[in-house]
N, C-alpha and C positions, 0 to 999 in steps of 0.2 A: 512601317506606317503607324502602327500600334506605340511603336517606342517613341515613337516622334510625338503623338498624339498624349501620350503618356506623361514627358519629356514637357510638353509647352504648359500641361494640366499644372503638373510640380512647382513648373515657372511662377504661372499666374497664383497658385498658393502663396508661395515664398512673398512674391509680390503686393502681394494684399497686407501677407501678416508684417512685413517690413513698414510698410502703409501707416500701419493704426499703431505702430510704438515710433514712438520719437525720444531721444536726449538732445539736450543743449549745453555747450561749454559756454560759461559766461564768465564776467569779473569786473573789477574797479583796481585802476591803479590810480594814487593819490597822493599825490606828496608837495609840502611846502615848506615855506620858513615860517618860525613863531617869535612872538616878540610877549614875555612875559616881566612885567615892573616886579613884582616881587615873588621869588619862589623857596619853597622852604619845604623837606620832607614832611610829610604826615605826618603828624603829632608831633614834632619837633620844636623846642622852645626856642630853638636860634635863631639870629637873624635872618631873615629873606635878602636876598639880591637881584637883581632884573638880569634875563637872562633870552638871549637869543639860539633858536635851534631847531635843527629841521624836523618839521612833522610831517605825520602820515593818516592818512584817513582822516581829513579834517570835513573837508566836504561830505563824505562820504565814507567807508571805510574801504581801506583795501580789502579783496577777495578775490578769488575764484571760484567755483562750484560747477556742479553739475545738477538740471533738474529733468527733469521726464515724466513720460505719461504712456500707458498701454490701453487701447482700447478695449474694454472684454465683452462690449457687447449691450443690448438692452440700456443705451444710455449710461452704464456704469466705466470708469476709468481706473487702473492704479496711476498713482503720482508721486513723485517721490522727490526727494533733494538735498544734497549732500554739498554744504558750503564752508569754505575755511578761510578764517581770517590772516592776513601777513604783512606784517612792515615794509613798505615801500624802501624805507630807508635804512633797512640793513638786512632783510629778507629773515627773519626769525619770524616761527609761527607767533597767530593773535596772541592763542595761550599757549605754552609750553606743556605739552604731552597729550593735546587735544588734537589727532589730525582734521575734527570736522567741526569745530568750536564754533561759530556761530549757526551754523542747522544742520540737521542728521535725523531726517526723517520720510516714515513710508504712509500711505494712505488710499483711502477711498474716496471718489468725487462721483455723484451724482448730480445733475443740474435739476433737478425736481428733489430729491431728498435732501442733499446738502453734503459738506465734505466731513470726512473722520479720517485724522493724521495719528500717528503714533511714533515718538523720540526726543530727540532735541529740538526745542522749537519756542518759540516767543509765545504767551499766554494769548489768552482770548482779552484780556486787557489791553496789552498794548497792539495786538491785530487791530481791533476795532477805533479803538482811542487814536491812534498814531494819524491818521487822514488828515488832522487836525494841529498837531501838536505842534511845538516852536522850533521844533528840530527841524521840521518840512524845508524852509528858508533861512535859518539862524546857524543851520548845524546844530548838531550835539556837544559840540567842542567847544561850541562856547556859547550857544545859544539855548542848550536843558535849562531849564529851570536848574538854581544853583546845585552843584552836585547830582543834577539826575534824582533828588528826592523822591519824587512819584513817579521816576520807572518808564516816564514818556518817553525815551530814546532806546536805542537798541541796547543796552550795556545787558540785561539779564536774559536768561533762556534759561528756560527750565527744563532738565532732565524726566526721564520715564515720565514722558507725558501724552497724555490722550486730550486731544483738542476736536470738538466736533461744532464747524459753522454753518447755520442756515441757509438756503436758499437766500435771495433777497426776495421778500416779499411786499411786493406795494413799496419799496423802498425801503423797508426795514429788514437789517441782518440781525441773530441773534448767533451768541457764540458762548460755550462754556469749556473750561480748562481742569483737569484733574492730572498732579503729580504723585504720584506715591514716592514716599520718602523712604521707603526700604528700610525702617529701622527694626530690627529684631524684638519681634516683644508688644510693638506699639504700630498699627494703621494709619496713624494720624500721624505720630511725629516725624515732623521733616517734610510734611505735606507742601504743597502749593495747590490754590484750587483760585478761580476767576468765573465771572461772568460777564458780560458785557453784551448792550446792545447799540446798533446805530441806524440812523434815518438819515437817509439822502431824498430830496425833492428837489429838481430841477439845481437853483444855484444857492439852495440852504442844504446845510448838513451840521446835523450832532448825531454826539455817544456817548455814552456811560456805561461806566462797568468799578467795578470791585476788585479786586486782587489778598489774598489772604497768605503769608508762608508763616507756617511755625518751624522754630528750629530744632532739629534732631537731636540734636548736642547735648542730653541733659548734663554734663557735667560743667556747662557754662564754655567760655571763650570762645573763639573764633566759630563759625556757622559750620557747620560738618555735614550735613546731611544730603545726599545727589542730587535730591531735586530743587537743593538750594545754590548748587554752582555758578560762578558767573563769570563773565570778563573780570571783576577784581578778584577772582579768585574764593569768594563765600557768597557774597549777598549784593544785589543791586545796590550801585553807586556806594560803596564805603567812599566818605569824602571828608572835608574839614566841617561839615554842616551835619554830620550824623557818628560822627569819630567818636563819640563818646558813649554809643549807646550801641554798640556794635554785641554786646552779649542781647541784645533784648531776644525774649522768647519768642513773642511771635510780631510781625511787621503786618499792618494793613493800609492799604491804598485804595480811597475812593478821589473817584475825580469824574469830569465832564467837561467837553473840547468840543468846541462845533466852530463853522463859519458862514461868510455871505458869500458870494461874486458879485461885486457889482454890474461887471462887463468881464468882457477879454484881456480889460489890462489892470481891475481892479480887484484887489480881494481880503480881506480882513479876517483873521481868526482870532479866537480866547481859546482862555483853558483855564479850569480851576483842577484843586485837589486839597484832598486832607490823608493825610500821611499818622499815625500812630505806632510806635515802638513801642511795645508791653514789656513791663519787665518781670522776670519769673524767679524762681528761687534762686537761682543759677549766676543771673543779672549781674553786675556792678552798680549798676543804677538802681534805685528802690522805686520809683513812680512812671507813670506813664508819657510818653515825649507825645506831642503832637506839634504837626508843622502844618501852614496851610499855604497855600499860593497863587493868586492869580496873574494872570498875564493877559498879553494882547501882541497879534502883529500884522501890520500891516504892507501887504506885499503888492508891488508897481511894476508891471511888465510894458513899459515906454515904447520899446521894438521886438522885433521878434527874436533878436539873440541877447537880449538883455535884461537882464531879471532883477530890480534891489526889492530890499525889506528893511523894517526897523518895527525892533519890539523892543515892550518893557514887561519885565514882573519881578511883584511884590513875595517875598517870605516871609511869615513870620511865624515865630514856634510861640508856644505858652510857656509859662510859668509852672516849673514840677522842679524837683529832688534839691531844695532850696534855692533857684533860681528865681530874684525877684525882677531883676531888669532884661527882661527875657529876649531871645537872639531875632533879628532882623535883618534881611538883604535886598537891599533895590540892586538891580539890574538891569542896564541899560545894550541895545544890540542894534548891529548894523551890518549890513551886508549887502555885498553887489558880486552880481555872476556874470559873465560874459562867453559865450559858444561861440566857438569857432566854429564847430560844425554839431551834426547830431550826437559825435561820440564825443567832443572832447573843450572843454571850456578851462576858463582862468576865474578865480572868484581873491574874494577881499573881504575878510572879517574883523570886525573891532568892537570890543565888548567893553564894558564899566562893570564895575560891582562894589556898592558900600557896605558894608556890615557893621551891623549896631549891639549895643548889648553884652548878651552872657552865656554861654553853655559848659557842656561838660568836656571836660579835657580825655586824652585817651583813656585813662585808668578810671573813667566812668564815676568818679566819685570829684576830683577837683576843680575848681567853678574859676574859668577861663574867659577872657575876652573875644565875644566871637572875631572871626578873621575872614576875609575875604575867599571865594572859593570860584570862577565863573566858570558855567558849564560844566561839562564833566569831563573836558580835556587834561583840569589840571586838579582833577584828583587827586592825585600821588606825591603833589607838589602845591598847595593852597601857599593864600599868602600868608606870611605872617605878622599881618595887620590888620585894617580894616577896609583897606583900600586893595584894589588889584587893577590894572588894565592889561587887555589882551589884545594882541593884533598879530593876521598872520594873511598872508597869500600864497598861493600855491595854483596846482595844475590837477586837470581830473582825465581820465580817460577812460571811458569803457567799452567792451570787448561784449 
C-alpha cells in the first residue's frame, strides 16, 4: 500500500515538472523562382545579364529551430531558442560552419520585471523597430530599404550578446542590447550596443532606437570582430549601396517606424533612418558616409486569405571623400500573398529600383556610378547599372 502510495506521489511529481517545461519544433520552408533584368557580382566592372533562378527564403526565410520555456517558479521562467537557417533549394546551411546561425540563445522571463537573453540574437534595434518595417509585407528580398542599409530586416545578429526588454508598460517597451567584441587588450573594440523604445495604443504604434558597431579589426579590411558576424559574413547588409566603405571603423544606425490601422483590412506604415559609416585610420575611405531614408507602405487585406501591399522609398547618401553628385535610389514595391490554409500560402513579388549619382567603388578610394541594388536579395549580385527589376513567386509553408 505504501509503495503504491509512494509510486502515484513520484507519478504526480514527474507530472507536474513535465507540466511547467515545454519545447517546440518549428520552421519555414520557402522556395521559388526569381526573375533578375540585371545581375553582376559585387564589385565587378562587367557587364550584368538578366537572370532567372530558384530562390529560397524569399517570403520568409527557410528554418528550423527549437524554442522552450521552464517554469521555476514565483512567476520567473528560462527560455531559450536555438534556430538555423537552410536553403530550400539545395539543402546547404544559412551560413557555412554555423549550426545555429540565425539565433542561439538562453534567458530569463519575468512578466513584471521584464526578459534578459544571453547569445546569438537580433539587437534591441531591430526587436523593437522590426513591428513596423517594410520587410513585414514587401519582404526583405526585395522590399529592405536598398541593400538592408539600416538593418531593418533580419540579415544581422549579433554574437556574445546580452539583450534585456521591458515589461510593456501603459503600452510602452524599452529594450537595451550589449555585445562584447572579445578583442584582447580593448573593451570596446568590436562592440555592438543598441537601445530602443516602442509605444503601441490601440491601432497606433511607433519606435525608435539607435544601433552602434565599432570594428575590432584595427588593422583595417574586412570586419573581424564576433560580435560583428552576419548572414554576409562581416557586417549588416554588405551590398552595392555600401560596397565601398566596408573598412569604416565604426557603423551607426538611428531610425524610427510606426503605423496606423485604419480597420481590419486597412493599414499604413513608414520608416525613416540615418545610417553613418565613420572612417578610422585603418579606412580606405577618408570622410564620413551618411545615407538617409524614408519610406512608406501600404498594406490591403480585401478577404480573409488575401493580403497585397505596395511601397515606396526614398535613399539618399551626402556628399563626402570627393563625391559631388552624391548616390540616390527610388524604390518602387509590390506584393500579393494568397493562403491556402493557416500553414501554407503562394505570394508575388515585384520591385523597381533607380539609382542616381555617385559612390565609392570597392577599393573605397575610386568614385563610380551608383547601380541599382533592391532589397537585400540581391546583394551578392546588384546590377550593374542604374536600373534593376526584380520579380519572383514562390510557395511558403510552415511547421
Amino acid at each position: 500500500m505504501k509503495k503504491a502510495l509512494l509510486s502515484s506521489a513520484l507519478g504526480l511529481v514527474a507530472l507536474g515538472a513535465h507540466a511547467q517545461s515545454s519545447v517546440t519544433l518549428y520552421g519555414i520552408v520557402d522556395t521559388g523562382i526569381g526573375y533578375q533584368s540585371s545581375s553582376a557580382p559585387l564589385g565587378s566592372n562587367s557587364g550584368g545579364r538578366s537572370v532567372v533562378k530558384m530562390n529560397n527564403g524569399i517570403w520568409a526565410g527557410s528554418r528550423f529551430g527549437l524554442k522552450g520555456s521552464e517554469d521555476l517558479g514565483g512567476g520567473t521562467k528560462t527560455i531559450f531558442q536555438l534556430e538555423q537557417g537552410f536553403n530550400s533549394a539545395n539543402g546547404a546551411q544559412g551560413v557555412s560552419g554555423l549550426a545555429f546561425n540565425r539565433q542561439a540563445w538562453v534567458g530569463l522571463a519575468n512578466a513584471r520585471l521584464g526578459t534578459l537573453t544571453a547569445g546569438r540574437q537580433y539587437t534591441s534595434y531591430y526587436q523593437l523597430l522590426s513591428t513596423y518595417s517594410p520587410t513585414t509585407w514587401l519582404t526583405g528580398a526585395y522590399g529592405a530599404h536598398p541593400g538592408d542599409i539600416d538593418s531593418l530586416d533580419t540579415l544581422y545578429r549579433a554574437n556574445n550578446s546580452l539583450v534585456y526588454t521591458s515589461p510593456s508598460m501603459g503600452g510602452l517597451t524599452i529594450s537595451g542590447s550589449y555585445s562584447l567584441g572579445g578583442t584582447p587588450g580593448s573593451f570596446s573594440a568590436g562592440q555592438t550596443w543598441s537601445v530602443a523604445a516602442q509605444y503601441l495604443n490601440g491601432p497606433v504604434g511607433i519606435a525608435a532606437g539607435i544601433q552602434r558597431i565599432d570594428n575590432g579589426n584595427s588593422s583595417g579590411g574586412a570586419w573581424g570582430a564576433n560580435s560583428t558576424e552576419s548572414n554576409n559574413g562581416a557586417q549588416p547588409g554588405v551590398s552595392g549601396i555600401n560596397n565601398g566603405f566596408q573598412t569604416a571603423a565604426k557603423q551607426q544606425r538611428v531610425a524610427v517606424t510606426g503605423g496606423y490601422a485604419f480597420n481590419a483590412q486597412w493599414d499604413v506604415s513608414f520608416s525613416y533612418s540615418n545610417v553613418q559609416y565613420a572612417a578610422g585610420t585603418a579606412s580606405l575611405f577618408h570622410g564620413t558616409q551618411i545615407w538617409n531614408t524614408a519610406g512608406a507602405v501600404l498594406h490591403w487585406k480585401p478577404t480573409s486569405t488575401l493580403d497585397l501591399a505596395a511601397g515606396y522609398s526614398y535613399t539618399a547618401a551626402t556628399q563626402s571623400n570627393g563625391i559631388t553628385s552624391a548616390a540616390s535610389y527610388n524604390q518602387f514595391n509590390l506584393s500579393q500573398y494568397y493562403a491556402l490554409s493557416k500553414r501554407t500560402g503562394l505570394y508575388a513579388l515585384e520591385a523597381y529600383q533607380r539609382a542616381n549619382g555617385q559612390t565609392l567603388g570597392t577599393n573605397g578610394k575610386t568614385i563610380i556610378n551608383a547601380t541599382a541594388d533592391v532589397g537585400d536579395g540581391q546583394n551578392g549580385s546588384p546590377s550593374s547599372s542604374r536600373s534593376m527589376v526584380a520579380v519572383g513567386v514562390g510557395i511558403i509553408h510552415r511547421f
